[in-house]
C-alpha positions in Angstrom: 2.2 -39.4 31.1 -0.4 -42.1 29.2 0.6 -42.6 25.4 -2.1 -40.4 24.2 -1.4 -37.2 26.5 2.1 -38.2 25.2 0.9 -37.7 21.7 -1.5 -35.0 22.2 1.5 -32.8 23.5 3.6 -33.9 20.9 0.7 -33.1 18.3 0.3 -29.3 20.1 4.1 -28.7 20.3 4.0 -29.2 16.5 1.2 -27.1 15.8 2.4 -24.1 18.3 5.6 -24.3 16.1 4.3 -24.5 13.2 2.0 -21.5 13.7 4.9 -19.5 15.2 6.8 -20.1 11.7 4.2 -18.1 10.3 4.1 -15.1 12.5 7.7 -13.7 11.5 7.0 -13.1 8.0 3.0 -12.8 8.3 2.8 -9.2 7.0 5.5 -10.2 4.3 3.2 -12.3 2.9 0.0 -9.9 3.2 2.1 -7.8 1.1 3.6 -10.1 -1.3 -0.2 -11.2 -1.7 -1.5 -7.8 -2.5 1.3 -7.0 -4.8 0.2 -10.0 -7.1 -3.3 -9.2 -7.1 -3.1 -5.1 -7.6 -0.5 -5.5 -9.5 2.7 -3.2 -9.5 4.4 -0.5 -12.0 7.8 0.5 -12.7 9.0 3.4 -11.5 9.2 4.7 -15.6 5.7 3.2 -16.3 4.4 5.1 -13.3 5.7 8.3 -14.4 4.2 7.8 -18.2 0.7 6.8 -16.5 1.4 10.2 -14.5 1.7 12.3 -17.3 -1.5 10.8 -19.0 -3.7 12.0 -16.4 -3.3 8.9 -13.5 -4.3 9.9 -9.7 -1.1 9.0 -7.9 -2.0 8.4 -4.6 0.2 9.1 -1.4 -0.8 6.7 1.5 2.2 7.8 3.7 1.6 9.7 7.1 1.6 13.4 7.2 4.8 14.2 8.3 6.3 12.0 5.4 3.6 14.1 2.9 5.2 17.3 4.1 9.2 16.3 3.5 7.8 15.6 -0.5 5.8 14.2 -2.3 4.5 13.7 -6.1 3.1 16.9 -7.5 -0.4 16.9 -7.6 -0.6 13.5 -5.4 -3.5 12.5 -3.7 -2.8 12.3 0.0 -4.7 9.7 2.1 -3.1 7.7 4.8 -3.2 4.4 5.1 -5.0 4.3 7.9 -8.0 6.0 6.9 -8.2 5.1 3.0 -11.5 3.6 3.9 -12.8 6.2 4.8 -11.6 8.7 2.8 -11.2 7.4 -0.5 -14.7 7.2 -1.4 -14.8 10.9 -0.6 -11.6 12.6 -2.0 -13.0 14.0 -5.3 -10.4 13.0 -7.5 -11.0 9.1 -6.7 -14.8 9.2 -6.6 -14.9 7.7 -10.5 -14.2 4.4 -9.4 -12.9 3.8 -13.1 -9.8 6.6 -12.3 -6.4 4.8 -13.2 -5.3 4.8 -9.0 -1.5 4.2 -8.5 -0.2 3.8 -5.0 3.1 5.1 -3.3 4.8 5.2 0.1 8.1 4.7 1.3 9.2 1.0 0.9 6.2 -0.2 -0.8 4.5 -2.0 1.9 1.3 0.6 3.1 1.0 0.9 -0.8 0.7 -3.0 -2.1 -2.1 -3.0 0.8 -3.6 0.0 -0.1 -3.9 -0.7 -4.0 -5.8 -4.3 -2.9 -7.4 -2.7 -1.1 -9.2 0.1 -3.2 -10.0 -3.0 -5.6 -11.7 -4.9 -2.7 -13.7 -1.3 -2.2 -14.1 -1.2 -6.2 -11.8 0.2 -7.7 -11.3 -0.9 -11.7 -7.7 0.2 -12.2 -5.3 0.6 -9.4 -1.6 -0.7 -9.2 1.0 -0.1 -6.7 4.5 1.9 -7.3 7.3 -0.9 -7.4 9.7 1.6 -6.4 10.3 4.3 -3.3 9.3 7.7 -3.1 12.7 8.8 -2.9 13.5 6.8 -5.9 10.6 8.8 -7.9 12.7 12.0 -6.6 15.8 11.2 -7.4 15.0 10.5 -11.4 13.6 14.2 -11.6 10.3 13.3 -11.8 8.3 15.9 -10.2 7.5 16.5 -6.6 6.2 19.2 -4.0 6.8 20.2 -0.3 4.5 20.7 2.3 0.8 22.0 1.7 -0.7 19.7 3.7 -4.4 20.3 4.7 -4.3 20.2 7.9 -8.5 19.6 8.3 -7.8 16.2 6.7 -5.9 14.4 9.7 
């Protein structure tokens, strides 16, 4: 092998590696990343934006929507809050005070940077689970899905 192929390979075997460092935690970082630019709540801050009229909006799947979720949330998916969030009624006023929710946090810190890519003025992300909301009392409901929205 010449010197430069030598070098090339070495060169490649470097970047290969150093692009495979990146692909464990990629989506860590996608969420880390949308959590500093939506910004996030507390779960006690959420709950006193809740009771002064802010849309919290469930981007879990439906089957998680069904087992509870926050009374009166807005449920989207996050797989289809492009194309539904523009027409759910309660989001259409762009200016609406959005907060996000899911399970662990993830779907929601991409959700909320999302909605402000799409517009949005004032949308954070829960910094705390579902379940968590739940088990401080706050209030929640079961089921009543619409089933012409999936």
């Amino acid at each position: 092998m010449s010197e430069s192929n030598s070098l090339s390979h070495r060169l490649a075997q470097r970047f290969k590696a150093i692009i495979d460092s990146f692909r464990g935690d990629s989506a860590h970082k996608l969420v880390d990343t949308a959590k500093r630019r939506a910004g996030t709540l507390s779960l006690d801050a959420t709950k006193q934006a809740y009771d002064a009229g802010a849309v919290l909006l469930d981007v879990r799947e439906v089957e998680e929507w069904r087992e509870g979720h926050v009374e009166n949330a807005v449920h989207i998916p996050r797989g289809m809050l492009e194309f539904q969030a523009p027409e759910e009624g309660r989001l259409r006023n762009k200016d609406v005070h959005v907060i996000t929710y899911c399970t662990a946090g993830a779907r929601s810190a991409l959700a909320a940077d999302r909605l402000e890519q799409m517009g949005w003025q004032n949308v954070h992300t829960l910094d705390a689970r579902y379940d968590e909301w739940a088990a401080a009392g706050y209030p929640v409901a079961y089921g009543g899905y619409d089933e012409e929205k999936s």
